[in-house]
DSSP file (Angstrom, degrees, kcal/mol; ACC not computed):
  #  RESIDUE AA STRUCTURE BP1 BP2  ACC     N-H-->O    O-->H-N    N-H-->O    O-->H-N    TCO  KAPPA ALPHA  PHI   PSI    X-CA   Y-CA   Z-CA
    1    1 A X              0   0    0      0, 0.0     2,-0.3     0, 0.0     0, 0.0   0.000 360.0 360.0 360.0 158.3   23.3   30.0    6.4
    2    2 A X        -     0   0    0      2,-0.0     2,-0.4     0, 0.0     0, 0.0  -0.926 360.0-120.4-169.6-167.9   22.2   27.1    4.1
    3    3 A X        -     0   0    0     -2,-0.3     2,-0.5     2,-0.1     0, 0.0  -0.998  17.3-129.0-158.3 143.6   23.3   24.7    1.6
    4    4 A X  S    S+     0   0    0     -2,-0.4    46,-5.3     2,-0.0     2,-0.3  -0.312  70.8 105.8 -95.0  43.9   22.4   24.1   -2.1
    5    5 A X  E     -A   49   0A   0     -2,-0.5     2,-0.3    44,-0.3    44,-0.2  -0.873  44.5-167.4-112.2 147.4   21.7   20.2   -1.7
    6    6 A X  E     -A   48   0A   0     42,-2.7    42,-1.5    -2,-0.3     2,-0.1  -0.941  10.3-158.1-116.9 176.2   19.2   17.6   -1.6
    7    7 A X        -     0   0    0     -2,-0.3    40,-0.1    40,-0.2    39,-0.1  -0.347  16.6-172.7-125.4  72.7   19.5   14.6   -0.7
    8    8 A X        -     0   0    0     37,-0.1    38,-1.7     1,-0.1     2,-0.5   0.170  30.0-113.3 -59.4 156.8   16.4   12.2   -2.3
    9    9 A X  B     +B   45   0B   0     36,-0.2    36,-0.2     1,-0.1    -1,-0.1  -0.630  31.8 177.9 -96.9 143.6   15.9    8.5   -1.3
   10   10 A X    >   +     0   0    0     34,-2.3     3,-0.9    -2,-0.5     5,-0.3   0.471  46.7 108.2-129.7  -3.3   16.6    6.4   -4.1
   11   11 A X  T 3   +     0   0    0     33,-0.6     3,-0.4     1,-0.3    34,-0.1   0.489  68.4  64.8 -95.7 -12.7   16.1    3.1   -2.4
   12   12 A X  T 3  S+     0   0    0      1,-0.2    -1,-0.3     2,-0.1    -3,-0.0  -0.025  96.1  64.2-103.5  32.8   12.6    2.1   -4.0
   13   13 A X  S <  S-     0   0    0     -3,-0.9    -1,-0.2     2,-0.2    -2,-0.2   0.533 108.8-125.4-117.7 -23.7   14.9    2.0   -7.7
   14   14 A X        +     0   0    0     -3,-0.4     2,-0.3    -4,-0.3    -3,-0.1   0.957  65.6 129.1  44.3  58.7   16.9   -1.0   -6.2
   15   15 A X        -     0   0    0     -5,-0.3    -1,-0.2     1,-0.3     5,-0.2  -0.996  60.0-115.6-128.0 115.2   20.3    0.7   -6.8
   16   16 A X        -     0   0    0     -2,-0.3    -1,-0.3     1,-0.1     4,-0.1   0.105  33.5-116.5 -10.9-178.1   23.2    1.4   -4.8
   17   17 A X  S  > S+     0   0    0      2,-0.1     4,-2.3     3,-0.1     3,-0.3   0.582 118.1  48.0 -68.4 -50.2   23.6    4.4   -4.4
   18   18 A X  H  > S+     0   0    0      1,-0.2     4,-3.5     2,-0.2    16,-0.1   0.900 116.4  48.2 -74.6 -26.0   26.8    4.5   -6.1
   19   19 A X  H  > S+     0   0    0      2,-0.2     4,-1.9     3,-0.2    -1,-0.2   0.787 111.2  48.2 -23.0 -54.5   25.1    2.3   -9.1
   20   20 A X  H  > S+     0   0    0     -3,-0.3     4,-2.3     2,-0.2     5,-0.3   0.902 109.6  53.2 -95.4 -36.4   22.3    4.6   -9.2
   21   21 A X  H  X S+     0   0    0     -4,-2.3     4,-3.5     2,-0.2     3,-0.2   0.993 115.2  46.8 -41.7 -69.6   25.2    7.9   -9.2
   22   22 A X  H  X S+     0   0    0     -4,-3.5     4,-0.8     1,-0.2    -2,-0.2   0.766 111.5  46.1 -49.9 -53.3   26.9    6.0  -12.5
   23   23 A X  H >X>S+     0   0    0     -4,-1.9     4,-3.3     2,-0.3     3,-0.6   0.905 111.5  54.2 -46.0 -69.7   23.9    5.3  -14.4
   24   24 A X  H 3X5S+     0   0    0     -4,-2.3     6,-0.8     1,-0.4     4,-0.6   0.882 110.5  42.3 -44.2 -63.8   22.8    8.4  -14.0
   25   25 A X  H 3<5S+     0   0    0     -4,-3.5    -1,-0.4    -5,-0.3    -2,-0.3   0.907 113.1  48.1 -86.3 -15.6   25.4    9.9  -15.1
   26   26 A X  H X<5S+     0   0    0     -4,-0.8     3,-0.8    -3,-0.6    -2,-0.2   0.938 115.9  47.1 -39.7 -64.4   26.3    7.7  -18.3
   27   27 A X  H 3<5S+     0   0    0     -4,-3.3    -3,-0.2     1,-0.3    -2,-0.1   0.428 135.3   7.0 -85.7  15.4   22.7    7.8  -19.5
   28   28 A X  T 3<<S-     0   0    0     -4,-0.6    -1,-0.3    -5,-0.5    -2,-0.2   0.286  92.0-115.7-171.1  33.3   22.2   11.8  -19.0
   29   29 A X    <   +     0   0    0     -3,-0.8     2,-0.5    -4,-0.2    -4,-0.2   0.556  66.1 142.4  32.1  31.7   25.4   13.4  -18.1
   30   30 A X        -     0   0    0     -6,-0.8     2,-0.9    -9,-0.1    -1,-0.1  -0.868  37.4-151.7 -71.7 136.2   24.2   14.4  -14.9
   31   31 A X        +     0   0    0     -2,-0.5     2,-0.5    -3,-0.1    18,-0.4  -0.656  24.7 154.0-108.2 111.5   26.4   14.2  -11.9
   32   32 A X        -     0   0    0     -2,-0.9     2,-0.5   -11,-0.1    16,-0.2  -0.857  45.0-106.2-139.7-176.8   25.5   13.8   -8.5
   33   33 A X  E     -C   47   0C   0     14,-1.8    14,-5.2    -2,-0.5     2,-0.1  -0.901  42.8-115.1-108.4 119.4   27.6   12.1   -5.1
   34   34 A X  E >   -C   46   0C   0     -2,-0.5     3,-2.0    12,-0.2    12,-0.2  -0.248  20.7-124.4 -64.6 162.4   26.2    8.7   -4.4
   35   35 A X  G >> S+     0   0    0     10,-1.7     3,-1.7     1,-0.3     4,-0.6   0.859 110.6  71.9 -91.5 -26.6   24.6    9.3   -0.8
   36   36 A X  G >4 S+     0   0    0      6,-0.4     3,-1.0     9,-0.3    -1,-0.3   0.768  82.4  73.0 -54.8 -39.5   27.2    5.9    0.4
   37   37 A X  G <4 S+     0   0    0     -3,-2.0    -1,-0.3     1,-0.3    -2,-0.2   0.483  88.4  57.5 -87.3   3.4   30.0    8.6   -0.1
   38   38 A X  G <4 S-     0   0    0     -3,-1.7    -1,-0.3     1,-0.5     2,-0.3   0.510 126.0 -94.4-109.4 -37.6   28.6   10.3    3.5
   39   39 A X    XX  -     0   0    0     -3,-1.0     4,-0.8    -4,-0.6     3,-0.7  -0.771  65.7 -40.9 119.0-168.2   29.2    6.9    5.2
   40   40 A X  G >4 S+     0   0    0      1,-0.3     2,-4.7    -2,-0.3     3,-2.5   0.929 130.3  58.4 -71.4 -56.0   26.8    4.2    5.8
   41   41 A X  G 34 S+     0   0    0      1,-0.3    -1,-0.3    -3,-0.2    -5,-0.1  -0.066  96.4  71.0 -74.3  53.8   23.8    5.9    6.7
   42   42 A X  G <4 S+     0   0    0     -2,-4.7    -6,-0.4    -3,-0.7    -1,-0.3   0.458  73.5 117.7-118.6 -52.5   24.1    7.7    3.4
   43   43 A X  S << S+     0   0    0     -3,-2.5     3,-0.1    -4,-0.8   -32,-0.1   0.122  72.2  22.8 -51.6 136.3   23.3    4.7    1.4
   44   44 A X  S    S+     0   0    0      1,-0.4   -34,-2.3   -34,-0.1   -33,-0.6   0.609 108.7 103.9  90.9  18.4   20.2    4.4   -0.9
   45   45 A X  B     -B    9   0B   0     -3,-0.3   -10,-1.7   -36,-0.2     2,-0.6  -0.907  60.6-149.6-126.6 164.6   20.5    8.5   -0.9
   46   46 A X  E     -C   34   0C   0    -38,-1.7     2,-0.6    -2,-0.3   -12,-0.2  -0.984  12.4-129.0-133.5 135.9   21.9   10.6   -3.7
   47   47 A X  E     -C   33   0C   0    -14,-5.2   -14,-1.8    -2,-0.6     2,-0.4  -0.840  27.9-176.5 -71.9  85.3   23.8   14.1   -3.4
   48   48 A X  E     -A    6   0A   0    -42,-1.5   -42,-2.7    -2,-0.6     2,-0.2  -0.918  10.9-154.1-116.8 120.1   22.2   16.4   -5.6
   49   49 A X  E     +A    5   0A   0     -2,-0.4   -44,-0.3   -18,-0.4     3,-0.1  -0.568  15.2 177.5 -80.1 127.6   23.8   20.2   -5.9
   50   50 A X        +     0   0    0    -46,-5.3   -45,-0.1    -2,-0.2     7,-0.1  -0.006  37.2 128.2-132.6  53.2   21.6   23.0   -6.9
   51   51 A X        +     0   0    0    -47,-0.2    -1,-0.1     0, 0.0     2,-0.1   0.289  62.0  74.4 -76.0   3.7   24.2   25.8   -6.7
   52   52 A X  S    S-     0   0    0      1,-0.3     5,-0.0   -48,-0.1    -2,-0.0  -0.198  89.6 -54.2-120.0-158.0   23.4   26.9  -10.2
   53   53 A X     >  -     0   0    0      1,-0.2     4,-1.2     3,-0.1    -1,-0.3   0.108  42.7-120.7 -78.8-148.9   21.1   28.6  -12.5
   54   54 A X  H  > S+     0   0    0      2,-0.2     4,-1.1     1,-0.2    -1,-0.2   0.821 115.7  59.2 -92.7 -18.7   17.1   27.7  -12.9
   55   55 A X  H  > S+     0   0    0      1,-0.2     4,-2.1     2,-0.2     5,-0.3   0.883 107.3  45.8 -87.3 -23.9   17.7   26.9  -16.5
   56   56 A X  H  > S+     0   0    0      1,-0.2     4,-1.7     2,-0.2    -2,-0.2   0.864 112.8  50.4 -64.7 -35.8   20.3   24.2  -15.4
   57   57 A X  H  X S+     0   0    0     -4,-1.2     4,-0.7     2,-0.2    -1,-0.2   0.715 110.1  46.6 -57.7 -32.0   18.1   23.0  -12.9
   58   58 A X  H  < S+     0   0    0     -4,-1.1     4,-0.3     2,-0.2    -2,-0.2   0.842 115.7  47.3 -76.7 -37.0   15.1   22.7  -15.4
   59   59 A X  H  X S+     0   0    0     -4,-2.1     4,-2.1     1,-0.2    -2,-0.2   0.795 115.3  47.3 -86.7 -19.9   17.6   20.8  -18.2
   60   60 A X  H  X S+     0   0    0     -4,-1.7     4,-1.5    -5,-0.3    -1,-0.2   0.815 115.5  46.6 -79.6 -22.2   19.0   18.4  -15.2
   61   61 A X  H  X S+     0   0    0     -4,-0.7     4,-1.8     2,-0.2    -2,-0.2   0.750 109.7  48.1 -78.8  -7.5   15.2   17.6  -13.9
   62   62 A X  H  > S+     0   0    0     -4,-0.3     4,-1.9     2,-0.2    -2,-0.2   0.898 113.6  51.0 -94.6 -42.8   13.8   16.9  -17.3
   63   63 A X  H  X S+     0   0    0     -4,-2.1     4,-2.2     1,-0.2     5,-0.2   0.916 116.3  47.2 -67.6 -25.1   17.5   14.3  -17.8
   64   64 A X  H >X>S+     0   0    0     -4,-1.5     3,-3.2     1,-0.2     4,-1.4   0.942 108.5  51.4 -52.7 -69.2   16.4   12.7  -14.3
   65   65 A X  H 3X5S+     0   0    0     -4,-1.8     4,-0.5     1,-0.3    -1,-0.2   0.732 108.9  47.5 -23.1 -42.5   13.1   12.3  -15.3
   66   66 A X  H 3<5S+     0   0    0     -4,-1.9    -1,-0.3     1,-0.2    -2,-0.2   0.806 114.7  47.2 -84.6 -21.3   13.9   10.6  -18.3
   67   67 A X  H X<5S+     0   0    0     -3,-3.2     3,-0.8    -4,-2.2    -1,-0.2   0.399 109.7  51.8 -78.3  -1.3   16.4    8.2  -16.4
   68   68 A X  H ><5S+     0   0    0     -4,-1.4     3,-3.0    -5,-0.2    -3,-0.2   0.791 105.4  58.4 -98.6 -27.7   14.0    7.4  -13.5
   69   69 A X  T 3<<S+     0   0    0     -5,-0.6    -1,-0.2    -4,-0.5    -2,-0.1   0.352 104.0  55.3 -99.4  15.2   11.2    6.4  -16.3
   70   70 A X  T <  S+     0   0    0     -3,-0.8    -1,-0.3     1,-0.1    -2,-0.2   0.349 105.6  47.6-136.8  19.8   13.8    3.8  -17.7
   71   71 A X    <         0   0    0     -3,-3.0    -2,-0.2    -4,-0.1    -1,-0.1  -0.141 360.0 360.0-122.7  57.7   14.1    2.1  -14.5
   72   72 A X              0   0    0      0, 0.0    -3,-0.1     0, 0.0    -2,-0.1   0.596 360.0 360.0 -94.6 360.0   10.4    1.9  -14.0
């Protein structure tokens, strides 16, 4: 058994978690579960599912990418 998540640390963006979730998903339609939603020692992590194909995975890393590089 196994599970199609990761969970990345987010904490050096100086975002909530659930902040970091919204943005995220406003400025690139990508959807992930702010890490907070796990209980406290969740926070400053993001839920990211990667139950799908590779070409959805390629077009959701390239919209991260492009949100991470506009809060650098």
């Amino acid at each position: 058994g196994g599970a199609f998540y990761v969970f990345p640390d987010i904490r050096k963006f100086g975002l909530t978690s659930m902040e970091f979730a919204m943005q995220l998903l406003e400025a690139e339609d990508v959807a992930a579960v702010p890490g907070s939603a796990f209980g406290e020692s969740g926070e400053g992590f993001l839920r990211c599912c990667y139950a799908t194909s590779i070409e959805e995975i390629r077009v959701a890393l390239d919209r991260i990418e492009r949100f991470l590089q506009t809060l650098a």
